[in-house]
C-alpha positions as protocol buffer text, in pm:
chain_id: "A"
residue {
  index: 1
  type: UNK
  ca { x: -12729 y: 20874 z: -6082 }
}
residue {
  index: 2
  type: UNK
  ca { x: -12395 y: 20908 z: -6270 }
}
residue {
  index: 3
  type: UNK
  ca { x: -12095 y: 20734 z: -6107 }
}
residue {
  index: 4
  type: UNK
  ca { x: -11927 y: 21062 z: -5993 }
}
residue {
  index: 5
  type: UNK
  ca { x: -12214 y: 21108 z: -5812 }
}
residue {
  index: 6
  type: UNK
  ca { x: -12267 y: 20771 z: -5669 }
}
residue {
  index: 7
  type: UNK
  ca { x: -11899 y: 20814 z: -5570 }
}
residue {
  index: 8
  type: UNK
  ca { x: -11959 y: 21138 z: -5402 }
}
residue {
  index: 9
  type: UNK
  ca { x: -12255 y: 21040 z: -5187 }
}
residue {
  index: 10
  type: UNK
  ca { x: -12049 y: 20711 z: -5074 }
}
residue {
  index: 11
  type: UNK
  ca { x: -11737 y: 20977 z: -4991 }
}
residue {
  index: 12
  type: UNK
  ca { x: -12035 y: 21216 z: -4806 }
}
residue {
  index: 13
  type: UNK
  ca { x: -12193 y: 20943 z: -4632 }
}
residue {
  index: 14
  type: UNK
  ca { x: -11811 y: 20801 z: -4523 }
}
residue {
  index: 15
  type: UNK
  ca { x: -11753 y: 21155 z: -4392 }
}
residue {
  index: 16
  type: UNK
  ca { x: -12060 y: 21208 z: -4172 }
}
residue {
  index: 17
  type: UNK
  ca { x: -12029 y: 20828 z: -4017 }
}
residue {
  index: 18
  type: UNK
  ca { x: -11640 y: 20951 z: -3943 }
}
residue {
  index: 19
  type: UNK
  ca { x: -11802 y: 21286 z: -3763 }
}
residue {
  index: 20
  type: UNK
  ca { x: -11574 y: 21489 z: -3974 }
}
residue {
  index: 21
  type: UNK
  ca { x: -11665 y: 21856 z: -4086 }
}
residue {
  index: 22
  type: UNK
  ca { x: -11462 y: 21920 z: -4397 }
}
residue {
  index: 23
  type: UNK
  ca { x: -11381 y: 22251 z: -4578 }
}
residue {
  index: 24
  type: UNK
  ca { x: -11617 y: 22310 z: -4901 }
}
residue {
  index: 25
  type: UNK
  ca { x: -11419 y: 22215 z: -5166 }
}
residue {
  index: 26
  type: UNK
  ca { x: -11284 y: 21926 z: -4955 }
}
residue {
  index: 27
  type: UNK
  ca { x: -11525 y: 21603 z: -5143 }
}
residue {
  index: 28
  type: UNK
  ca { x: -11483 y: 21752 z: -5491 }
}
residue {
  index: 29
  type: UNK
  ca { x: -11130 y: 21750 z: -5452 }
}
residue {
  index: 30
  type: UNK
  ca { x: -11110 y: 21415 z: -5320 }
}
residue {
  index: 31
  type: UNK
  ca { x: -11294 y: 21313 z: -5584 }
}
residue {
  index: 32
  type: UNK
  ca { x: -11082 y: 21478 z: -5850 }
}
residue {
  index: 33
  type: UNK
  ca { x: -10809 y: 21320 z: -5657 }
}
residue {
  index: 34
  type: UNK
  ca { x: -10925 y: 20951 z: -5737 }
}
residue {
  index: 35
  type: UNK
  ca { x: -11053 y: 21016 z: -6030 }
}
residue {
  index: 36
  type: UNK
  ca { x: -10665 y: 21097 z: -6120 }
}
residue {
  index: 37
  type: UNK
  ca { x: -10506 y: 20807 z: -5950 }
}
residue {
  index: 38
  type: UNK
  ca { x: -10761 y: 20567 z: -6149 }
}
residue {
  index: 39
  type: UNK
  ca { x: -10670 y: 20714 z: -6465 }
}
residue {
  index: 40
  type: UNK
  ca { x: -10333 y: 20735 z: -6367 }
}
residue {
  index: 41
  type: UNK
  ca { x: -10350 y: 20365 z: -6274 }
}
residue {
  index: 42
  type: UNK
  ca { x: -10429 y: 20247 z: -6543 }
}
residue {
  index: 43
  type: UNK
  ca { x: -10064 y: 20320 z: -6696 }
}
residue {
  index: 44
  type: UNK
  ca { x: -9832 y: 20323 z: -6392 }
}
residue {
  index: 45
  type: UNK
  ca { x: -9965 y: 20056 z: -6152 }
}
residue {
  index: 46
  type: UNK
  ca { x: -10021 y: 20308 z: -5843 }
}
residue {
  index: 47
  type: UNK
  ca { x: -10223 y: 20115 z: -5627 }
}
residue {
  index: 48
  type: UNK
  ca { x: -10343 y: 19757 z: -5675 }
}
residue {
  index: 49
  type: UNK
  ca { x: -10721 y: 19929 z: -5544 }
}
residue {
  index: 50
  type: UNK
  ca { x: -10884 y: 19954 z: -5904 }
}
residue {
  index: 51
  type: UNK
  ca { x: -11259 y: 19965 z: -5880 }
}
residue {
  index: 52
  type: UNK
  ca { x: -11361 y: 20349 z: -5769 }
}
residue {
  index: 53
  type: UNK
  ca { x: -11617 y: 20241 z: -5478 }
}
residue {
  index: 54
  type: UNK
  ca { x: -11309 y: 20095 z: -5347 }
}
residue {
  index: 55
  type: UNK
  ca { x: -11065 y: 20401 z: -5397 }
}
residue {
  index: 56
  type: UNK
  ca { x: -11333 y: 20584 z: -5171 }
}
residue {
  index: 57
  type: UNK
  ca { x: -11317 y: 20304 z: -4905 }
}
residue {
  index: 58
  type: UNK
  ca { x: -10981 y: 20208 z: -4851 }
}
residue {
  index: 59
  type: UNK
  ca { x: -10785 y: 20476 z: -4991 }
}
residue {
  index: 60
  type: UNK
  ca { x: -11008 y: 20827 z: -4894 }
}
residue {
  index: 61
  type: UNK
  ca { x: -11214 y: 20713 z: -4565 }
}
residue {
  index: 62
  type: UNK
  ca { x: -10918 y: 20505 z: -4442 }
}
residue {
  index: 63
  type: UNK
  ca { x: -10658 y: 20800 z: -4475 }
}
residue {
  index: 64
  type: UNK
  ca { x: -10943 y: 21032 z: -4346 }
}
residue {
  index: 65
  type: UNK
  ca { x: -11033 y: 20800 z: -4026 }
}
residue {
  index: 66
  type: UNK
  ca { x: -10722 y: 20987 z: -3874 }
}
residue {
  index: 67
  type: UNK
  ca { x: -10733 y: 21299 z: -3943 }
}
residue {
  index: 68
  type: UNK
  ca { x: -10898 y: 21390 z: -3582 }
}
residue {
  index: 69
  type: UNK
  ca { x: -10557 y: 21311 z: -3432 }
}
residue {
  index: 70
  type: UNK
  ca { x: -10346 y: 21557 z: -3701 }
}
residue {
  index: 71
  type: UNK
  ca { x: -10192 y: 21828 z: -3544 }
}
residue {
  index: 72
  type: UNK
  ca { x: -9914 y: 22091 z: -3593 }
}
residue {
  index: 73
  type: UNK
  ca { x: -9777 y: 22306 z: -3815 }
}
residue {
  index: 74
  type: UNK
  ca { x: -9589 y: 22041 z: -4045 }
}
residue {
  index: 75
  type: UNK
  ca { x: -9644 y: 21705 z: -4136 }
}
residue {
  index: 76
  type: UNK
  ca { x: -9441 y: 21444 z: -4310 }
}
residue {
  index: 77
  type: UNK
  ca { x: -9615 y: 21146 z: -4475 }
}
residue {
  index: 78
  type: UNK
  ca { x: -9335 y: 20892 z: -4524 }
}
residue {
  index: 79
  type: UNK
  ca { x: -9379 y: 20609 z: -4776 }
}
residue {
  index: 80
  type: UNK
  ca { x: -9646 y: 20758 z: -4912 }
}
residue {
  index: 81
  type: UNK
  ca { x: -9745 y: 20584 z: -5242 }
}
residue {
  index: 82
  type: UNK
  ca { x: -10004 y: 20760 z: -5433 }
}
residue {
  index: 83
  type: UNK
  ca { x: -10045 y: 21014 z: -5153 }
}
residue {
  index: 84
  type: UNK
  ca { x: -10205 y: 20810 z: -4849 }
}
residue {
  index: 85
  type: UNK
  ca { x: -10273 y: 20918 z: -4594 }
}
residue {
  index: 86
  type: UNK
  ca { x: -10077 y: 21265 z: -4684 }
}
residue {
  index: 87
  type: UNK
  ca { x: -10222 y: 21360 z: -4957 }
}
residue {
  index: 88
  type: UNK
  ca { x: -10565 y: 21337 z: -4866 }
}
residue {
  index: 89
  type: UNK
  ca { x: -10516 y: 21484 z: -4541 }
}
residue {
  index: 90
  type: UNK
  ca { x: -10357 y: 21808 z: -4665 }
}
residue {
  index: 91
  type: UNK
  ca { x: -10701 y: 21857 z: -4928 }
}
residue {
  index: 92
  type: UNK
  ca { x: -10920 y: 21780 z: -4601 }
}
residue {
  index: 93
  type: UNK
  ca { x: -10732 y: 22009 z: -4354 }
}
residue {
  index: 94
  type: UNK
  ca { x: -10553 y: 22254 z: -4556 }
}
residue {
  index: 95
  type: UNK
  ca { x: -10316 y: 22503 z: -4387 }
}
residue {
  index: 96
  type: UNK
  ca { x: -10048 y: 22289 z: -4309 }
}
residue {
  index: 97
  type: UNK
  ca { x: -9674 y: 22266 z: -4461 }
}
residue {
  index: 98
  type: UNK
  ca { x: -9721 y: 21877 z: -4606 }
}
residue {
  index: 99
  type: UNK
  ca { x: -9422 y: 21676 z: -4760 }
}
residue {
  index: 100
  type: UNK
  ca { x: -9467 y: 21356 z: -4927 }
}
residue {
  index: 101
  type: UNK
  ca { x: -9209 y: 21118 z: -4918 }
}
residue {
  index: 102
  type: UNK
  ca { x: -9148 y: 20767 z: -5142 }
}
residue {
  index: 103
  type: UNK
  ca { x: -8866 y: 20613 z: -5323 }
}
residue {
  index: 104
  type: UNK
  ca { x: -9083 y: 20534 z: -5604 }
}
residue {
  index: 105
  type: UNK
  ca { x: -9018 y: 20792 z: -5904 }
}
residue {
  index: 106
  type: UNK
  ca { x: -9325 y: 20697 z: -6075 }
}
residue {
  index: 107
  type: UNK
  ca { x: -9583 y: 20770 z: -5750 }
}
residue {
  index: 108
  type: UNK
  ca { x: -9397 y: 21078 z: -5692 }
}
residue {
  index: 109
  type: UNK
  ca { x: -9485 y: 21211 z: -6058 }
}
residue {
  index: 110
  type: UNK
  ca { x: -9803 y: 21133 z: -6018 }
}
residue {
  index: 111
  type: UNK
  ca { x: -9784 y: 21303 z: -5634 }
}
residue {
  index: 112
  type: UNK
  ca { x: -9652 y: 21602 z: -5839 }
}
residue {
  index: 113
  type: UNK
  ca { x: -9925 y: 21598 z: -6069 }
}
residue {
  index: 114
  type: UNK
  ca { x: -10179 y: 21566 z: -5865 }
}
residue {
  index: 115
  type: UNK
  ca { x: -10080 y: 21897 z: -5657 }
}
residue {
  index: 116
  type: UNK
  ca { x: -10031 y: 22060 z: -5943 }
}
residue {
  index: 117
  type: UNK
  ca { x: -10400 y: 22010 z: -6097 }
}
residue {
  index: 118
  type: UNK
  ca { x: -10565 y: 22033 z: -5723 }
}
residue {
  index: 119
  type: UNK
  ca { x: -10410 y: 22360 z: -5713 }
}
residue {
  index: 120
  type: UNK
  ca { x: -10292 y: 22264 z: -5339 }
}
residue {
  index: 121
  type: UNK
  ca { x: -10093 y: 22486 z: -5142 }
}
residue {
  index: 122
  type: UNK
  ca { x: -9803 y: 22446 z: -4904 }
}
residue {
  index: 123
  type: UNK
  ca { x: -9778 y: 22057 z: -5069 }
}
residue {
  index: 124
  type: UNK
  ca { x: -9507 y: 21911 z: -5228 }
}
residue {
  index: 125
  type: UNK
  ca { x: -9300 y: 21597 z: -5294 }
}
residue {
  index: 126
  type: UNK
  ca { x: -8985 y: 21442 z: -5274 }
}
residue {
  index: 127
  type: UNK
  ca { x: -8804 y: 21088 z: -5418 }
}
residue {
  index: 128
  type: UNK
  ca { x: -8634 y: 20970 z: -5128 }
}
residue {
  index: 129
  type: UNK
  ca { x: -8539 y: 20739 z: -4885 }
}
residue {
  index: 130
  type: UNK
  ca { x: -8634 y: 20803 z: -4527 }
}
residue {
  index: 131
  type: UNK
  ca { x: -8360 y: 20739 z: -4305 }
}
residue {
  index: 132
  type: UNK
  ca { x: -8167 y: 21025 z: -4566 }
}
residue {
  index: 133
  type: UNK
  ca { x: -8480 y: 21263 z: -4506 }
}
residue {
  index: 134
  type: UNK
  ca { x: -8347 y: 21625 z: -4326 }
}
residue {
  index: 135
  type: UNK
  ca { x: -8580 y: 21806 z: -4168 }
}
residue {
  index: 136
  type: UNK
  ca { x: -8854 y: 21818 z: -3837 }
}
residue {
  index: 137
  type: UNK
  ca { x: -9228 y: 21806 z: -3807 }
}
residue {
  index: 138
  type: UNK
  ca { x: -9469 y: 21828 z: -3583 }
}
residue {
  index: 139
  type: UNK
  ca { x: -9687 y: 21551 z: -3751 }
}
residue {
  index: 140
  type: UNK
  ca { x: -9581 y: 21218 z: -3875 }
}
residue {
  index: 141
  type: UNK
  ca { x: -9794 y: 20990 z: -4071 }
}
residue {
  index: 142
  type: UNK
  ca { x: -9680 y: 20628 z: -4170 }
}
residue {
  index: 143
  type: UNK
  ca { x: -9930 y: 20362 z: -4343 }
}
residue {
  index: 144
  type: UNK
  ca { x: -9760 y: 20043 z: -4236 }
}
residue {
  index: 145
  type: UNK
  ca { x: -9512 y: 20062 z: -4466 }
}
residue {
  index: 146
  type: UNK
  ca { x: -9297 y: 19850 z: -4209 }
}
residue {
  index: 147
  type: UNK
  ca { x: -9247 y: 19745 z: -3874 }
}
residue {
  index: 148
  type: UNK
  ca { x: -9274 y: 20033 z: -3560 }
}
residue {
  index: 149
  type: UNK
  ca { x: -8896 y: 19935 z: -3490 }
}
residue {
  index: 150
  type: UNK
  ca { x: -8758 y: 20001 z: -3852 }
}
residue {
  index: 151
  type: UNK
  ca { x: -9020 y: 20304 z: -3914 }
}
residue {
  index: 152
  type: UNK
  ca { x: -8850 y: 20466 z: -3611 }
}
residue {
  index: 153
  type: UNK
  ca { x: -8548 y: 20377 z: -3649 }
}
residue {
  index: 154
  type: UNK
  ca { x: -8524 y: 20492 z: -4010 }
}
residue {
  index: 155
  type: UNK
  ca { x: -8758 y: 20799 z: -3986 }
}
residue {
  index: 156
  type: UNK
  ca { x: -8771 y: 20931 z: -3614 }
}
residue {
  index: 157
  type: UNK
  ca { x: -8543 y: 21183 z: -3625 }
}
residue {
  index: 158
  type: UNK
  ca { x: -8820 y: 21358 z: -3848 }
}
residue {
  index: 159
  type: UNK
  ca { x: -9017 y: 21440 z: -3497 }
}
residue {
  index: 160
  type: UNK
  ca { x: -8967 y: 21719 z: -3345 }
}
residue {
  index: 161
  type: UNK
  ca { x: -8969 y: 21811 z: -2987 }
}
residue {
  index: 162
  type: UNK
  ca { x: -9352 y: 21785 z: -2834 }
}
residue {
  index: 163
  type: UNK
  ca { x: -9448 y: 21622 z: -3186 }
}
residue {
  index: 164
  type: UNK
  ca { x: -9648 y: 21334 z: -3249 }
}
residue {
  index: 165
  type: UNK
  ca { x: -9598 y: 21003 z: -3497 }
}
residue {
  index: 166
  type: UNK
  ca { x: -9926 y: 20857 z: -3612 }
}
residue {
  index: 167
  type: UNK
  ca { x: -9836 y: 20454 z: -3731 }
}
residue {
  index: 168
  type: UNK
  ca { x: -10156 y: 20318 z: -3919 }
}
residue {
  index: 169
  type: UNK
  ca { x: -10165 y: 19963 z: -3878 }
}
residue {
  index: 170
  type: UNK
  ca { x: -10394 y: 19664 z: -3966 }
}
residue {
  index: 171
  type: UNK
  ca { x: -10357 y: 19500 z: -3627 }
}
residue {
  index: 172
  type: UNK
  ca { x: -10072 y: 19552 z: -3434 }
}
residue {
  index: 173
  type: UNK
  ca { x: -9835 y: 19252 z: -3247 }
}
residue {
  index: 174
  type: UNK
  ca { x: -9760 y: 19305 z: -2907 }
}
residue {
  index: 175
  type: UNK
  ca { x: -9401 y: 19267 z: -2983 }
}
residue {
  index: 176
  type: UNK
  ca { x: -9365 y: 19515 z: -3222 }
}
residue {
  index: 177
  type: UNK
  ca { x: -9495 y: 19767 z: -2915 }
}
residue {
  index: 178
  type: UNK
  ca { x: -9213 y: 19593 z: -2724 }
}
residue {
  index: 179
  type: UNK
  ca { x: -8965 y: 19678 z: -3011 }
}
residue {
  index: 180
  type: UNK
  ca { x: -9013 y: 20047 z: -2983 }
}
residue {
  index: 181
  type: UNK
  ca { x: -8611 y: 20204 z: -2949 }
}
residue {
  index: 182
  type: UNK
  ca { x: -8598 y: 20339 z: -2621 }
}
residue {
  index: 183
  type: UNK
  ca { x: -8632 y: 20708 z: -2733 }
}
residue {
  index: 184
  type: UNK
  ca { x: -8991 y: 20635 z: -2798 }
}
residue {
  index: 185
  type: UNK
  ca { x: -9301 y: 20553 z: -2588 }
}
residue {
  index: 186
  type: UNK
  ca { x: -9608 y: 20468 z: -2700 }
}
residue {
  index: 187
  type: UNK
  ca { x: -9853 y: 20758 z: -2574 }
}
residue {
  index: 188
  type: UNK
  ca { x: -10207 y: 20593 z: -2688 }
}
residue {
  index: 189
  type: UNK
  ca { x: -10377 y: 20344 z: -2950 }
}
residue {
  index: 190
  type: UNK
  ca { x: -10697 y: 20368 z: -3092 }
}
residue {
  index: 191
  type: UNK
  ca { x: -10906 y: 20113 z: -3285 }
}
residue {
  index: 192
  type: UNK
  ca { x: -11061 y: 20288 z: -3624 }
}
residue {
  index: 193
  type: UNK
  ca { x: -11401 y: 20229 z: -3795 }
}
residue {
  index: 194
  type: UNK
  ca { x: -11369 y: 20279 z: -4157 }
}
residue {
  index: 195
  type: UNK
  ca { x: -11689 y: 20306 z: -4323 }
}
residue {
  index: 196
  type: UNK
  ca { x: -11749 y: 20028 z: -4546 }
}
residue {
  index: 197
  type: UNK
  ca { x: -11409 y: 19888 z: -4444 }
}
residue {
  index: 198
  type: UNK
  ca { x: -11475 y: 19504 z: -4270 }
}
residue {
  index: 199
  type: UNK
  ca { x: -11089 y: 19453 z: -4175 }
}
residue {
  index: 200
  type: UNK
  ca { x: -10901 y: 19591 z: -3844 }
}
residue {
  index: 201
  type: UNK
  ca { x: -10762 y: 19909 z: -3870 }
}
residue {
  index: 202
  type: UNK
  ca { x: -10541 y: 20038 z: -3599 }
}
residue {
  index: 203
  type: UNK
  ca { x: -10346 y: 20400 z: -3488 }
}
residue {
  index: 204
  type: UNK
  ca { x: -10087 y: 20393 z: -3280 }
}
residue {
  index: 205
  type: UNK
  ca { x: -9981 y: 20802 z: -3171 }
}
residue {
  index: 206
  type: UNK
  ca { x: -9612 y: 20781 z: -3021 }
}
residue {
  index: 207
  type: UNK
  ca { x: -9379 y: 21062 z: -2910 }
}
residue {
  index: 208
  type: UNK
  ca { x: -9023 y: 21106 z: -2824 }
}
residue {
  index: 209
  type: UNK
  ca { x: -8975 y: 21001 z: -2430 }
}
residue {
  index: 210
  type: UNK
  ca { x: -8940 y: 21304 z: -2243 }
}
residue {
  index: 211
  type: UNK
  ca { x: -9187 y: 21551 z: -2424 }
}
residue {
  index: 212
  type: UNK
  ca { x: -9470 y: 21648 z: -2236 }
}
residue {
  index: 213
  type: UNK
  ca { x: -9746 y: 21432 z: -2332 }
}
């Protein structure tokens, strides 16, 4: 078995023990997808996840362990990196407006690149800061990239009405829940099993206080 394929029955196996159903051309894209960011990685330092078994783990099945609770029209992946979890959500459920957001110029070329040679559509990316992001979206995606306090308070005027932020976390501290700003509630937390994946993994969905739930 060559090691694309070994790679793609790990990423097929990951996506039947997550009880996803993905569109056709959803694994080889993926697939094309890492195989980018490894070569890519190799230069620019993307991701300090370099052995491809890994890529699939932590990278494709942990971005991919939430896509059940994606919804909306929109959705704004903020601090993205090389595209995680937004990137990978927007080749699994295509038909979505996604923006990917970092402050890195390097990941964003590579973000651009990648869209451009996946041929995805209604993708894009941007070099900026957060708390100087315009815009609103249904869907808000957020990989730890800091605590639930600053991560609001920096990005959550990027939700719109009735919308819903998705915070993945390793394990979250109870008083980071009690640091949510008082325009925010928590509205539920679920524990996720990432195939392959033998560390806690957490998502947190919160809305704006007031929206119907």
């Amino acid at each position: 078995m060559s090691s694309r394929d070994a790679l793609h029955a790990q990423l097929d196996q990951g996506v039947a023990a997550l009880g996803l159903q993905l569109p056709a051309t959803a694994l080889t894209q993926l697939l094309d997808y890492q195989a980018l960011l490894q070569r890519w990685n190799g230069t620019y330092n993307l991701t300090a996840v370099r052995e491809p078994a890994q890529m699939i783990t932590r990278h494709l099945l942990d971005s991919l362990a939430i896509l059940p609770y994606v919804s909306g029209a929109s959705l704004v992946d903020l601090g993205t990196g090389p595209g995680l979890p937004g990137l990978v959500l927007a080749i699994a459920a295509p038909g979505r407006e996604v923006l990917l957001v970092d402050s890195n110029g390097k990941k964003v070329r590579f973000l651009r690149e990648a869209i451009r040679a996946l041929g995805l559509k209604g993708v894009s990316a941007m070099q900026q800061r957060v708390e100087t992001l315009e815009g609103r979206y249904d869907c808000v995606t957020a990989r730890a990239f800091a605590s639930l306090a600053d991560m609001l308070g920096w990005g959550g005027h990027l939700l719109a009405p009735g919308g819903t932020w998705l915070a993945m976390k390793g394990q979250t501290a109870e008083d980071e829940l009690a640091g949510l700003p008082s325009a925010f509630e928590l509205r539920a937390r679920h524990a996720l099993s990432v195939p392959g994946l033998d560390a806690a993994r957490e998502l947190l969905l919160i809305g704006r206080r007031g929206d119907a739930a």
